[in-house]
N, C-alpha and C positions, 0 to 999 in steps of 0.2 A: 765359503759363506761366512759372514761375518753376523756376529750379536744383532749389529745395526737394522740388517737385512730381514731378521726373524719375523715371521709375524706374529700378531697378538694372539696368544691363548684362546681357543671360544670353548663355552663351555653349554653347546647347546646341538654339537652332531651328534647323528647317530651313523654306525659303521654300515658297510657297505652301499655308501654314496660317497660322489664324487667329494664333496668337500672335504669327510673322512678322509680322503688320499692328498689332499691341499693343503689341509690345514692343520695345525695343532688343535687336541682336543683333550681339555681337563675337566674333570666335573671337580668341584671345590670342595667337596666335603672330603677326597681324598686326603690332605694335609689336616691329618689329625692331629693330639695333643703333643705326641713328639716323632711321630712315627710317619711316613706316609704310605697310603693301603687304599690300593683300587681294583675292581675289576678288571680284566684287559679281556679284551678288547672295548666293551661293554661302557667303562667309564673314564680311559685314557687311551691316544694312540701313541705308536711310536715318535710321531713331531710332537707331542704332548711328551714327553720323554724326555726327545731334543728340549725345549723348555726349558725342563726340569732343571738340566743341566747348568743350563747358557744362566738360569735362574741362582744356581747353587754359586756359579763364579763369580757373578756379580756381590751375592749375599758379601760370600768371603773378601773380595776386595772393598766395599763398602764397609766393611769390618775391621780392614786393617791386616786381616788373614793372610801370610803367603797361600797362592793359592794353586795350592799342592796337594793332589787327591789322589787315596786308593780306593778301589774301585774290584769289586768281585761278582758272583752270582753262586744262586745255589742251582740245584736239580731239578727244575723244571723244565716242559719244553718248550718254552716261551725264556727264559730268564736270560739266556745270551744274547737272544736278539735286542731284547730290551735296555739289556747293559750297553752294549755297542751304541745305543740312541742316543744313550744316555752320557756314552762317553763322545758322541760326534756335536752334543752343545757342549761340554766340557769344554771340549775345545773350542770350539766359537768363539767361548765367553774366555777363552787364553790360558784356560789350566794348564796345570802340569798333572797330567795322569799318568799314574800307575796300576797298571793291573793286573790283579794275582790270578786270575780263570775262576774255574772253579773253585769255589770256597767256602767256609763255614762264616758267619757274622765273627766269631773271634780270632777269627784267620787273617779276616781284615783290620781287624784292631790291633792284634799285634802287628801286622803290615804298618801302620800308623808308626810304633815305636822302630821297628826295626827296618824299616826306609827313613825315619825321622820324617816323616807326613802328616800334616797338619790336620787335613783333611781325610773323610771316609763318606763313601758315596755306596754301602753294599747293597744289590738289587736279591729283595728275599721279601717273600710273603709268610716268614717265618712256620706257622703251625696251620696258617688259613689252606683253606678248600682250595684246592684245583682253580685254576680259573683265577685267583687273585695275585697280586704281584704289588710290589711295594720298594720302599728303599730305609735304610737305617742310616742314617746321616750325622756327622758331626765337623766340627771342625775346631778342635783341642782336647786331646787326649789327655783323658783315657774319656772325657764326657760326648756323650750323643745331643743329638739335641732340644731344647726342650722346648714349651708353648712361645717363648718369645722368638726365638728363632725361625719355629716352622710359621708361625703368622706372616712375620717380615718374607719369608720366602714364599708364602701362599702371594702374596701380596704383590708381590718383582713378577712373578711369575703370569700372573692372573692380568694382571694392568700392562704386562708386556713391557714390563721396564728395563729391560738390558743394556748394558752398556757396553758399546762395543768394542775390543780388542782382540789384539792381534797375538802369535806366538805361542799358541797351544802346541804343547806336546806330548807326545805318548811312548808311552817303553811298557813291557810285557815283561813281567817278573816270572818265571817259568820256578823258582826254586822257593818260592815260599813256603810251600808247603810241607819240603822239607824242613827248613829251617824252622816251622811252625812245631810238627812233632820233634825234631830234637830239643828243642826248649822245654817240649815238656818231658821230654824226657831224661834231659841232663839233671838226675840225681841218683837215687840208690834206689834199687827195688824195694816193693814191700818188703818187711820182715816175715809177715806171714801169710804162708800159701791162702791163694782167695781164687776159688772159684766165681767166674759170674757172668748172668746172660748179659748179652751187651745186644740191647734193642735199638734199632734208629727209623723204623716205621719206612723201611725205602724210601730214606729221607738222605740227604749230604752226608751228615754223619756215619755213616756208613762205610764212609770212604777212610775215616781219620780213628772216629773212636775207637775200632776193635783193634788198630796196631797199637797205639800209645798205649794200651793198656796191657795188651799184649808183651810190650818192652818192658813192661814196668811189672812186668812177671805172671800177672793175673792168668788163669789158665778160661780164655774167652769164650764163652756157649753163646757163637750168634746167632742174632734173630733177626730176622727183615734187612740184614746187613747188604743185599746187593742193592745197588741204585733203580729204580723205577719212578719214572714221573707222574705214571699213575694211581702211587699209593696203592696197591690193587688189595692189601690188607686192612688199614685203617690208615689215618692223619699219621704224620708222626708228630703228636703233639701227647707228652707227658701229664697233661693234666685229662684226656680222655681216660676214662673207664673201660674203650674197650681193646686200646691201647696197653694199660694197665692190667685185665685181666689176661690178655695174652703173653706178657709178660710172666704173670704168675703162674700160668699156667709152665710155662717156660721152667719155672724156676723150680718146682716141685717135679717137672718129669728129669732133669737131669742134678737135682740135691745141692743147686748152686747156694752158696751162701751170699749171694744177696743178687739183684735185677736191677741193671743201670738202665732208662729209657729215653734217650736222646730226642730231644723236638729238630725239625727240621730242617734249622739250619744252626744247631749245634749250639746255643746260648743257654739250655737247659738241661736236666736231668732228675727224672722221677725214678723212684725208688720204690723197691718191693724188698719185701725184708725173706728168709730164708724158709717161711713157715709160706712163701706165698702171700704173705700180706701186703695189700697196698698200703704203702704208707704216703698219707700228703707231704708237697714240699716243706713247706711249715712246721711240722712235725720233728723231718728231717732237719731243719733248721735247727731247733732248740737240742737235738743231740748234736749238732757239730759245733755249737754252740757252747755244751757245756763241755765237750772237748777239748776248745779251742781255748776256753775260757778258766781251765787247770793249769795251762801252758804258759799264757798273757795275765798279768795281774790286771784287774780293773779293765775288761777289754770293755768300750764299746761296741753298742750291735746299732743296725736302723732295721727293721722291717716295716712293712708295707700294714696297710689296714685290714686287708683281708685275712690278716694272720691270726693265730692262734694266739692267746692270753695269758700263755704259757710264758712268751719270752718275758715277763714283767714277776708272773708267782712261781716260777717253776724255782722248786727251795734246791737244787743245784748251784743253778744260773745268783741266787742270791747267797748263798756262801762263797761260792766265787769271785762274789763285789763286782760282777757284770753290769753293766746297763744297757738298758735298749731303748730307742725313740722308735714311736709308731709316726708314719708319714705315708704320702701318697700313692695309689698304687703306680707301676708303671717303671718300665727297665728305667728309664731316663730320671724319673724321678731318684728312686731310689739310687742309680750308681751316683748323682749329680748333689743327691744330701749326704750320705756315705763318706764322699768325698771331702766338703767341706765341713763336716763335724769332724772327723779326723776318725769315724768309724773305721775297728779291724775288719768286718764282713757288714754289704747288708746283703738282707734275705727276703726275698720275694714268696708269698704263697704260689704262685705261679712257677716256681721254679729256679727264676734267674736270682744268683750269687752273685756277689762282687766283693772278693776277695783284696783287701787295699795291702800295699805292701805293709810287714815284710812275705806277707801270704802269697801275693799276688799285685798283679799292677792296675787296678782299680775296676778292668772291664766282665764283662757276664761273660763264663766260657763254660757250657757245660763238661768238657771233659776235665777241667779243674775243680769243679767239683764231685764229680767218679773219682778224681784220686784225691780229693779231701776224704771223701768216703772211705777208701779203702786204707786212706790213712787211718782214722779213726779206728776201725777193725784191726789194724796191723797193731794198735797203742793198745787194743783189747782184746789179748791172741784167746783167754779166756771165754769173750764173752759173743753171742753170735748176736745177730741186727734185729734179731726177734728181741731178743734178752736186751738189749741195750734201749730196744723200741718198748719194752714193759717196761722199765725202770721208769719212764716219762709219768707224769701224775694221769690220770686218767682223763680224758674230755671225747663227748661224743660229737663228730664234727661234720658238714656236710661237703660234697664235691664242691668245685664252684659251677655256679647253673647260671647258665642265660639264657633271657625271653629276648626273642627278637623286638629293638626297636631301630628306628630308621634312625641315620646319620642325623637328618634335619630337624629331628625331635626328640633325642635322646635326652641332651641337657637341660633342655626344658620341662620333661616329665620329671627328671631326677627331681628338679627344683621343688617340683610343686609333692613331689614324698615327703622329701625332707620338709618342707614348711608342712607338713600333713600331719607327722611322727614329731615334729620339737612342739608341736601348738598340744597334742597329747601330754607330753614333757613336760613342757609351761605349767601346764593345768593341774599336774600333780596325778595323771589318769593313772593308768596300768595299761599293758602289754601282757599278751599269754599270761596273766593272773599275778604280773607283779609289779610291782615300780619300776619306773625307768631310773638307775643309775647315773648312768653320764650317757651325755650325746657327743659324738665324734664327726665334725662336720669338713675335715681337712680333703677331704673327696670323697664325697658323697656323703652317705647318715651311715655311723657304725651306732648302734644303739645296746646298750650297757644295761641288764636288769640286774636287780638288786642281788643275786646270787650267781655271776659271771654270766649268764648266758647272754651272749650278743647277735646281732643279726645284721648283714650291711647291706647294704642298697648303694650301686653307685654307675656310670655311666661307663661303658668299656671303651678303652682310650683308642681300639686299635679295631673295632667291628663294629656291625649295627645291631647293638648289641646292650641291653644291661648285663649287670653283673650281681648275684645275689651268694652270700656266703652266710650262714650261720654256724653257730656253738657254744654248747652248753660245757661246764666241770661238775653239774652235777647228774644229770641224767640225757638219755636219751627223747624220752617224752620231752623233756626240755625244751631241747633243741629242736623237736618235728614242731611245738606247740608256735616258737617265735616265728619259724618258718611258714607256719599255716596261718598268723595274722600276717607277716608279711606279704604271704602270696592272696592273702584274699584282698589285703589293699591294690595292689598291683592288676587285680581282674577285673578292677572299676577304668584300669584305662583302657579304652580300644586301640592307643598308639600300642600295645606293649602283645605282642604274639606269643607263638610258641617258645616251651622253653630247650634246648637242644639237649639239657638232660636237667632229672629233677629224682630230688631223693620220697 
């Protein structure tokens, strides 16, 4: 079968009818801001897959891109069949695939560097529910890809624009995986002994994290480490609480000095400190941060909007002569500004790091940052992840919470908050009982009162979904006070549901 032959996308079956078995079927709001994320069977089939593919080769040759792709999946029971779909328009549209099997998202990126492939095509619904499946796409390393690209490919895809060629081929990389853990393993063990539970929520991770660190000397206490596609404990996604508390709980029954928490297909890692404390990623950030930033003179940082206020007054981070730029949330964002400011790390509240050389080679891996972590600990044989987590200035902060909004009205509600909260702004009003500061409108509203507490409001790139974050530096009440005008504006729309957790 050639590109030629494909037929057009519809985005209007439903499964168990016959067209479902005939036709390609995409629903459009999948191709989100740099990611793509749909239900399956529910709002893609596997010809909707094929697509994708015939879609992706086209982009890159339109581009100018050799069009050479690696291509993985993570642990679900859906994910290989999907990839294979994915890789039978691949070829259609004349790629050249490679594919690593089973894999972590930075499995396949370094797959990128270490086949010299331009392309990455990895099939992962990263941290989402059961039932959802996706793809992480790029095509120039180490960058994924961001709103202009996924549009151009909604667009090839959706309009049925292929172009046809000949000469697809495919080859099966059986060793990457190895050669995945020896890269991170080719250095020197820690200096000091580190106990630590190593969580991956019966997630991919699973498979890769508890040996690399295991080599790298750590003495491993695993948790949810066998593979299940049913998650039959929680998500494996680091930024759940209840993820999080099982972790700690973890960590306090066997005296580990610190809880690594791997998301699902291994681009993240949440942390619990030795006392059992969750600590947010963010958090963690500002101590590897000021770390890294004893070591590097003048490092640049980028973090994400949802972060902590710390990366800018934390008086560490500013006798160190650090800087940081806040920008959009979002893996892609972040690795893709990081990259071009010539930032040492950016840092995602959500988790994902991106480590730019000499640290790293620009992409999100969470198990490089577990041994950034453990690094740090190793430079502080003194000091334990509690102790190094008090040193931080104090801020009361909340998880990130989201109210259900739909795909087709998400960015349209956003809009109309933010023109809700800057016309308050304008005016000179108050917020929770104080002036507004500054407004932060680079994605979504971060809004700034006059004594640091902030609160954001923004559209989640990858769910149907907002996304709500606040934090106070001076108290608690603070930070409940911004959060309870925020959520009371937010109860006036009926687009906007339940929230999947709320402090």
């Amino acid at each position: 079968m050639t590109a030629a032959a494909f037929p057009k996308p519809r985005t209007d079956l439903k499964p168990n009818t016959a067209e479902f078995e005939r036709l390609p079927y995409v629903k459009p709001t999948g191709f989100r801001e740099y990611d793509a994320r749909w239900l399956f069977p529910q709002e893609i089939n596997l010809m909707g897959m094929q697509a994708l593919g015939i879609g992706l080769a086209t982009l890159m040759r339109e581009r100018g891109v050799p069009v050479r792709i690696v291509t993985g999946h993570d642990y679900r029971s859906y994910s290989s069949s999907i990839k294979y779909a994915l890789i039978s328009g691949m070829l259609a549209g004349g790629a050249e695939v490679h594919d690593i099997g089973l894999a972590l998202s930075p499995m396949a990126y370094f797959g990128q560097f270490a086949l010299e492939v331009e392309g990455v095509a990895m099939v992962t619904a990263s941290h989402n529910d059961n039932g959802w499946t996706g793809i992480k796409l790029g095509m120039a390393r180490p960058l994924t890809f961001g709103p202009e690209d996924m549009s151009e490919l909604k667009a090839i895809v959706l309009e049925g624009r292929f172009a046809p060629h000949e000469g697809g081929t495919y080859r099966f990389h059986g060793d990457i995986a190895a050669r995945y853990i020896a890269d991170l393993t080719d250095r020197e063990p820690f200096t000091r002994k580190i106990k630590a539970v190593v969580a991956c929520g019966n997630g991919t991770a699973g498979v890769f994290a508890p040996e690399v660190l295991a080599k790298l000397g750590v003495d491993v206490i695993p948790l949810n480490t066998d593979l299940d596609y049913n998650f039959p404990n929680h998500n494996p996604n680091p930024e759940s609480l209840k993820m999080l508390h099982a972790v700690s709980n973890a960590v306090r029954l066997s005296g580990a000095d610190v809880g690594l928490a791997f998301d699902g297909d291994g681009d993240r890692c949440g942390v619990v400190d030795n006392e059992g404390t969750e600590i947010f990623a963010d958090k963690v950030g500002v101590m590897l941060a000021r770390d890294i930033s004893g070591l590097h003179k003048d490092a640049k940082f980028v973090v994400d909007v949802k972060s902590t206020g710390l990366f800018t007054t934390d008086p560490v981070l500013v006798k160190n002569g650090a800087h940081t730029a806040y920008w959009k949330t979002g893996h892609s964002y972040i690795k893709r500004y990081s990259h071009q400011t010539g930032a040492l790390v950016g840092f995602e509240k959500s988790g994902h790091y991106f480590f730019n050389p000499p640290l790293g080679r620009g992409y999100d891996d969470g198990i490089v940052s577990g041994v950034a972590i453990c690094d740090m600990l190793s430079r502080n044989p003194g000091k334990t992840m509690a102790e190094l987590h008090r040193e931080l200035p104090k801020t009361w902060q909340s998880p990130t919470m989201s109210p259900h909004c739909d795909d087709e009205k998400k960015y349209e509600v956003v809009d109309r908050v933010i023109a809700h909260f800057k016309a308050i702004a304008d005016k000179g009003g108050e917020i929770a009982g104080q002036k507004i500061r500054d407004v932060i409108t680079v994605n979504g509203i971060r809004l700034v009162l006059e004594d640091g507490t902030w609160g954001l409001v923004r559209a989640s790139s990858n769910k149907p979904e907002l996304v709500v974050v606040v934090e106070s530096p001076t108290s608690e009440a603070n930070m409940r006070a911004i959060f309870a005008e925020i959520d009371q504006h937010l109860a006036t729309y009926p687009e906007i549901g339940e929230y999947n957790q709320k402090i």
